[in-house]
KESE-855720 format. One record per residue: residue number from 0; x, y, z of N, C-alpha, C in turn. Coordinates in steps of 0.1 Angstrom, whole numbers, padded with zeros to 4 digits. Each point is the difference from the previous one (the first is absolute). Layout:
NUM; X; Y; Z; X; Y; Z; X; Y; Z $
...
END
This chain:
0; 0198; -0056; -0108; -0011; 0009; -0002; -0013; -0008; -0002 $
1; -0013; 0005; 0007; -0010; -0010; -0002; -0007; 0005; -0012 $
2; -0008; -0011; -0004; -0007; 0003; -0012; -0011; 0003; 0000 $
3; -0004; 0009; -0012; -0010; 0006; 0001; -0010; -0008; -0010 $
4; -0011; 0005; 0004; -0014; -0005; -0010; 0002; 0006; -0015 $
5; 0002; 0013; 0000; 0001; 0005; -0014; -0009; 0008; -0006 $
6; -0008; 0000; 0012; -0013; 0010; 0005; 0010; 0017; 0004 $
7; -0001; 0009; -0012; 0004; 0014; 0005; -0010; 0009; 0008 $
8; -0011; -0006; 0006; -0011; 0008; 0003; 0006; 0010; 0018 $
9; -0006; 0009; -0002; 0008; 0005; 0012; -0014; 0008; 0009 $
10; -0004; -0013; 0013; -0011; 0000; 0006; 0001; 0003; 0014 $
11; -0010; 0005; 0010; 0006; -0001; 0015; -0002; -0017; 0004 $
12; 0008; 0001; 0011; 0000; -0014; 0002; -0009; 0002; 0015 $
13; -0002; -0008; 0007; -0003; -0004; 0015; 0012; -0002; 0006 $
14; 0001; 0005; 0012; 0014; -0003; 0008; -0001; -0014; 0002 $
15; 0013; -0005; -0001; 0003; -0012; 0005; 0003; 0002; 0015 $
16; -0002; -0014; 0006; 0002; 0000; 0014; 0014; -0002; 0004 $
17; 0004; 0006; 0017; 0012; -0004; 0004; 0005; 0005; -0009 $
18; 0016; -0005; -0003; 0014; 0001; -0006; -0001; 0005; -0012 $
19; -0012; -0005; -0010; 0005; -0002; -0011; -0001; 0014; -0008 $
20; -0004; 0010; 0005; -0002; 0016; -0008; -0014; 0003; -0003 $
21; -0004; 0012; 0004; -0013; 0006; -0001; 0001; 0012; -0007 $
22; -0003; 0000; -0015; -0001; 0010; -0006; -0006; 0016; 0004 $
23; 0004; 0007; -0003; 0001; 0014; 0006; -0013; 0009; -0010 $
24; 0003; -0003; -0010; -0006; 0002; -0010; -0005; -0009; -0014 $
25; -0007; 0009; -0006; 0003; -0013; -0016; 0011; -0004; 0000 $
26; 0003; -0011; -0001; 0013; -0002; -0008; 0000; -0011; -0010 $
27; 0006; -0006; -0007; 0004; -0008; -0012; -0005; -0015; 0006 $
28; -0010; -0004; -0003; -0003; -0014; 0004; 0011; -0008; -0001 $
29; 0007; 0002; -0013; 0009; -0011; 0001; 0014; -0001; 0008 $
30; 0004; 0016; 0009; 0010; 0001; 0010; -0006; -0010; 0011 $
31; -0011; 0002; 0004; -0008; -0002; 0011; 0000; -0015; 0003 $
32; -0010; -0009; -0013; 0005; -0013; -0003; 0015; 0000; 0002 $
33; 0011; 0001; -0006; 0014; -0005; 0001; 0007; 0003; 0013 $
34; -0003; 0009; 0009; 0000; -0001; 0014; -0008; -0012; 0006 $
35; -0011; -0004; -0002; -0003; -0008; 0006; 0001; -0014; -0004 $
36; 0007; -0003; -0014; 0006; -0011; -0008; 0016; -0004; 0008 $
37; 0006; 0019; 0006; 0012; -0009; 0001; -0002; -0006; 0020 $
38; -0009; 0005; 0006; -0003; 0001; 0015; -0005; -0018; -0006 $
39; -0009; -0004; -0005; 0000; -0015; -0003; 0011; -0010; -0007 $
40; 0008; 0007; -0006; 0012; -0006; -0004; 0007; -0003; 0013 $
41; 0000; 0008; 0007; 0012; 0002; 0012; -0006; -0017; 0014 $
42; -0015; 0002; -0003; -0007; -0010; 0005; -0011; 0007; 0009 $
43; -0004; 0012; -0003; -0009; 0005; 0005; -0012; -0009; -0008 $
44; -0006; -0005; 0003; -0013; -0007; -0009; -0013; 0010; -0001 $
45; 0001; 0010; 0017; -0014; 0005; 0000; 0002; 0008; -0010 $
46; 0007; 0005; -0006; -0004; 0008; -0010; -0003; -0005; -0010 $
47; -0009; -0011; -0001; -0006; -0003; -0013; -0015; 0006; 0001 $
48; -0006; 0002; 0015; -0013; 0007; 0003; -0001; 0014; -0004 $
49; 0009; 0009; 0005; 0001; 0012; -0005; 0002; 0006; -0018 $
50; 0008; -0012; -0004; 0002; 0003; -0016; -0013; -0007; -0005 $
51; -0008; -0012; 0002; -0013; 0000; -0007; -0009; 0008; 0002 $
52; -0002; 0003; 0013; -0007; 0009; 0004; -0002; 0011; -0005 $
53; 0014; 0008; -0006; 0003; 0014; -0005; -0007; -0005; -0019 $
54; 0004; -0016; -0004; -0003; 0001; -0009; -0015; 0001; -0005 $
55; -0006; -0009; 0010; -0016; 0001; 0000; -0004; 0010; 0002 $
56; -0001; 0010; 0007; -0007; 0008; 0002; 0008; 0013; -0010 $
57; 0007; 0000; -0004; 0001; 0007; -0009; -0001; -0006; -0014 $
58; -0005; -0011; -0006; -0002; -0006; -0011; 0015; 0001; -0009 $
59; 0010; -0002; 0006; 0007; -0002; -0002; 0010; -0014; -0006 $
60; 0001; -0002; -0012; 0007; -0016; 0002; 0012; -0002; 0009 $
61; -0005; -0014; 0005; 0007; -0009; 0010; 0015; -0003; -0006 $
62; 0008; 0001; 0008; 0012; -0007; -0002; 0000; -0016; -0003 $
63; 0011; -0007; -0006; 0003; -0009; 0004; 0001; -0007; 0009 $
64; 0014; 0009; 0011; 0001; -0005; 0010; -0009; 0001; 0007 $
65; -0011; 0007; 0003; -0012; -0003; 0007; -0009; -0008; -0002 $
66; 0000; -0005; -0012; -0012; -0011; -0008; 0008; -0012; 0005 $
67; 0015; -0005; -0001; 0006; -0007; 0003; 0002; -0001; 0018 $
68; 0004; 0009; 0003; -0003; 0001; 0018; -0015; -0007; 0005 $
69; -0008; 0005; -0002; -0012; 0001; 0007; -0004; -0018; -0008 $
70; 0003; -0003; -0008; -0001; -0013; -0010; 0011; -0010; 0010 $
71; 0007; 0001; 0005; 0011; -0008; 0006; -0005; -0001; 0013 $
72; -0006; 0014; 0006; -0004; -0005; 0014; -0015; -0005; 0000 $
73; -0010; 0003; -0008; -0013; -0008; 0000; 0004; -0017; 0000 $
74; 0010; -0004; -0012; 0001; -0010; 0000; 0005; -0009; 0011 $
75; 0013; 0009; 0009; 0001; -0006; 0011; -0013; -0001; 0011 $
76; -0005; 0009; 0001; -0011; -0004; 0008; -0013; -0012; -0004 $
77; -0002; 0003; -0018; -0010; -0012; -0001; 0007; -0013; -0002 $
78; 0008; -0003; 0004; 0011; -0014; -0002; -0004; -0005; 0011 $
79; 0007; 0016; 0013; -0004; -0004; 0013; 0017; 0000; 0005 $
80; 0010; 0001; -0008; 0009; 0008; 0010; 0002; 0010; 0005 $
81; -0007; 0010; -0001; -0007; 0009; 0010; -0013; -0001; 0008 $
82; 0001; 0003; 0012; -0012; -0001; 0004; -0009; 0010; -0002 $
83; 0002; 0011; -0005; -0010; 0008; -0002; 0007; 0011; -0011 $
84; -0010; 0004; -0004; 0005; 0013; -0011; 0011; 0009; 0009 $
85; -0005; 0006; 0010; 0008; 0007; 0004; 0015; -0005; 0002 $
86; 0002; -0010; 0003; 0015; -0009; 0001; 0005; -0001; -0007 $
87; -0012; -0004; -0012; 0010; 0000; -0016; 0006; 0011; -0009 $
88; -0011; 0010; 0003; 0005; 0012; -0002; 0006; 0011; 0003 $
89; 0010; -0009; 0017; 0007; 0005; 0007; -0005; 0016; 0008 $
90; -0010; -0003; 0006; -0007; 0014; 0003; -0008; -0003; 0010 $
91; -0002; 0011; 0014; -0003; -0004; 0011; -0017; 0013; 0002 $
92; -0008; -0005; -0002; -0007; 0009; -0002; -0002; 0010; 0018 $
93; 0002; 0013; -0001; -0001; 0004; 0012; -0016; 0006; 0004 $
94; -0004; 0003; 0013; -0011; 0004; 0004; -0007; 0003; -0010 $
95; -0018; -0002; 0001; -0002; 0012; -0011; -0003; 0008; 0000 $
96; 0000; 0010; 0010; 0001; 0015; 0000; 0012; 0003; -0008 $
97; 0011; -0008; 0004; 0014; 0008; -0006; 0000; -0002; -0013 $
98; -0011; -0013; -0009; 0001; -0006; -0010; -0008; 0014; -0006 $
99; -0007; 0007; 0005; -0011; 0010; -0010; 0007; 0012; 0006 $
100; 0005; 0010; 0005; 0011; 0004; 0000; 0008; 0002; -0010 $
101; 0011; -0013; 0001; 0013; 0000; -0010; -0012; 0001; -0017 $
102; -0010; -0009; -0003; -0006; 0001; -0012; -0002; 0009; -0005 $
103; -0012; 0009; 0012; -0003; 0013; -0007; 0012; 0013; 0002 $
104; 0003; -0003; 0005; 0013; 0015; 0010; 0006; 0004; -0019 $
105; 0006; -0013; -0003; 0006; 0008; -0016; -0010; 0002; -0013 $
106; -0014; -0004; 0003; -0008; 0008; -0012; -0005; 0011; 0005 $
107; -0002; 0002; 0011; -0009; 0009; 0005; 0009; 0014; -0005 $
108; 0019; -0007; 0006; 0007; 0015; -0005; 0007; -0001; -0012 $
109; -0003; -0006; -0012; -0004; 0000; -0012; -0010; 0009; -0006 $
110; -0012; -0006; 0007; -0011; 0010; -0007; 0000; 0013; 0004 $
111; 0004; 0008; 0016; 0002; 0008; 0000; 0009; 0007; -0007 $
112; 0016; -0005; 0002; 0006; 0005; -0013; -0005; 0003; -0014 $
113; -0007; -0007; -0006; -0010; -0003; -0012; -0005; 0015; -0002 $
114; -0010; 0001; 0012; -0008; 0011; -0005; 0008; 0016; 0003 $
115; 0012; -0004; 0007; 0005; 0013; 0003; 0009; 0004; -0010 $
116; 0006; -0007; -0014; 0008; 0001; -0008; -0015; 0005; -0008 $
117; -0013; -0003; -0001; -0013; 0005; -0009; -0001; 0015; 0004 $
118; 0005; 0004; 0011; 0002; 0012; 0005; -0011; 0002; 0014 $
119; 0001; -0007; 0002; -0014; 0002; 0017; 0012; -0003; 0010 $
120; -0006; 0012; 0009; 0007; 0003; 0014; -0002; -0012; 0010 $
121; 0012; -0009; 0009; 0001; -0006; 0007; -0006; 0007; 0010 $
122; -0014; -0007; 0006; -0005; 0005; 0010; -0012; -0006; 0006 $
123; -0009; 0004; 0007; -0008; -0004; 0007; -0011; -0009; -0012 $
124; -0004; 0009; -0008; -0006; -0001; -0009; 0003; -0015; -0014 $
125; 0013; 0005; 0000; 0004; -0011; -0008; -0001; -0014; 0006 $
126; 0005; -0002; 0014; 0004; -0011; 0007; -0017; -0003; -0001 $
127; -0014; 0008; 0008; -0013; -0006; -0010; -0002; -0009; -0011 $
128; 0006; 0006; -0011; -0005; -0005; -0009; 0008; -0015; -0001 $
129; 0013; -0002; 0003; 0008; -0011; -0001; -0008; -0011; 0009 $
130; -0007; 0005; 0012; -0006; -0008; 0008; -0013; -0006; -0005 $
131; -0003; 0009; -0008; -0012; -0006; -0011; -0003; -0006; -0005 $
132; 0014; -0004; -0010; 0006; -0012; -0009; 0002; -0008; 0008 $
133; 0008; 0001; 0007; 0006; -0013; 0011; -0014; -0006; 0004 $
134; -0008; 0008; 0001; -0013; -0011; 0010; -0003; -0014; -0008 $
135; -0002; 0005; -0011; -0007; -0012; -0009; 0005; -0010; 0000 $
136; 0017; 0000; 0003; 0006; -0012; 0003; 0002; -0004; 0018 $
137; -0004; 0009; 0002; 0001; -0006; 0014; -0010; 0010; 0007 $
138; -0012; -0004; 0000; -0011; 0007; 0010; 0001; 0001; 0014 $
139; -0003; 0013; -0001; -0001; 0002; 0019; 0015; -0002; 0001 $
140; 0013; 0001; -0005; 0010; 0001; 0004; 0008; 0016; 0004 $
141; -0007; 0004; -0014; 0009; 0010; -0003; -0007; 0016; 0000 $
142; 0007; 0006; 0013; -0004; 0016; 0004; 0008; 0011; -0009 $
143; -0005; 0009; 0002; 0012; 0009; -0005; 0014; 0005; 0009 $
144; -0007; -0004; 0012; 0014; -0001; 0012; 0007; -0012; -0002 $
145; -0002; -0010; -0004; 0006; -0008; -0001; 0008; -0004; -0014 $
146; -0008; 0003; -0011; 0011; 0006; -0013; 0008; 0006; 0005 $
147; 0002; 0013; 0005; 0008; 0012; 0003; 0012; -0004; 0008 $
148; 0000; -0016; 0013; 0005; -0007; 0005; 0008; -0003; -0007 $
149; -0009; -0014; -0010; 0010; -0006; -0008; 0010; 0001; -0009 $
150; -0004; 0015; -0009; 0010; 0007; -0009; 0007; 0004; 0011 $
151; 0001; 0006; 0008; 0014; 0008; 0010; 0008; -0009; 0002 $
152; -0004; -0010; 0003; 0008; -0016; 0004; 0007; -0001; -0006 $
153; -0006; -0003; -0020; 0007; -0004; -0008; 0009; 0011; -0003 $
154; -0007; 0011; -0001; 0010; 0016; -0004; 0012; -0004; 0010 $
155; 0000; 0000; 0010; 0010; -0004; 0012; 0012; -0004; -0002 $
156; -0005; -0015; -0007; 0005; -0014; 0001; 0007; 0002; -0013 $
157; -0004; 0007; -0011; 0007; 0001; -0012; 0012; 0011; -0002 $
158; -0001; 0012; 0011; 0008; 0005; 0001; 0012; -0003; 0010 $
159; -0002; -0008; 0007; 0008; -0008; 0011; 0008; -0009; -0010 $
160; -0007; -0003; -0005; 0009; -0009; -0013; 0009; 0008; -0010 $
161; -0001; 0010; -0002; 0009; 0009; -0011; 0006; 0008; 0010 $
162; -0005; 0002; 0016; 0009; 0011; 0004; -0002; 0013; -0003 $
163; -0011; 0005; 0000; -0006; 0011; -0013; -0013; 0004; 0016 $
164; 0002; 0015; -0001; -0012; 0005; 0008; -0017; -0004; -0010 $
165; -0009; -0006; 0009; -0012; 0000; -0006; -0008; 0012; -0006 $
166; -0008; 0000; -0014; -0009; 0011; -0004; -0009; -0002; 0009 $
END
């Protein structure tokens, strides 16, 4: 069983990429982390991006194994047995279109979940305001056709994964 922080906080997360599970909803930071503790146990390494990532941006404390991961491959790279971060931290960065995509695809349908559990109708309207937010971190990126894109994706992709018709 992998270990947990000890953190009972129970936050949404950001989907993780590929394999490792994309939350559907809020769920238990610390399931989410331990999915992606045992996908790096196994020797998945990328998931040390997705678990800090979920940790940072949700102010969340860091694991161990991620302070120790991400600590093992810096040091291989500033030694210089790796040649680059990415090598060390076993991770192949893809396109970056696909890189802002996969990033935003699981906050975007976070926050819409977010405000639809506040009680506001999934809709033209909503996917506005989410594109709103999103701008500030990425200007001129983000339409409300293109929110509306990205959450269907992820709605898609998370119900493809449980096997479960999408809301």
């Amino acid at each position: 069983m992998p270990k947990s922080s000890g953190n009972d906080k129970t936050q949404p997360v950001p989907a993780a990429q590929g394999s490792l599970g994309a939350p559907a909803h809020a769920v238990d930071m610390e399931s989410y982390l331990a999915r992606l503790e045992e996908a790096f146990d196994a020797g998945h390494s990328e998931a040390l991006y997705p678990a800090l990532n979920a940790c940072l941006a949700l102010d969340h404390p860091v694991p161990d194994w991620v302070k120790k991961g991400f600590a093992k491959a810096y040091n291989a790279w500033s030694c210089g047995e790796a040649e680059t971060l990415d090598t060390a931290l076993g991770i192949k960065r893809p396109h970056l279109k696909v890189v802002r995509k996969e990033q935003y695809a699981g906050m975007i349908y976070l926050r819409v979940q977010e405000l639809h559990r506040q009680g506001k109708k999934i809709d033209d309207d909503l996917f506005a305001t989410v594109a709103a937010e999103f701008t500030v971190w990425a200007p001129d990126q983000f339409k409300s056709t293109k929110v509306k894109e990205l959450y269907a994706a992820q709605r898609d992709e998370i119900a493809a994964a449980r096997k479960t018709p999408p809301r």
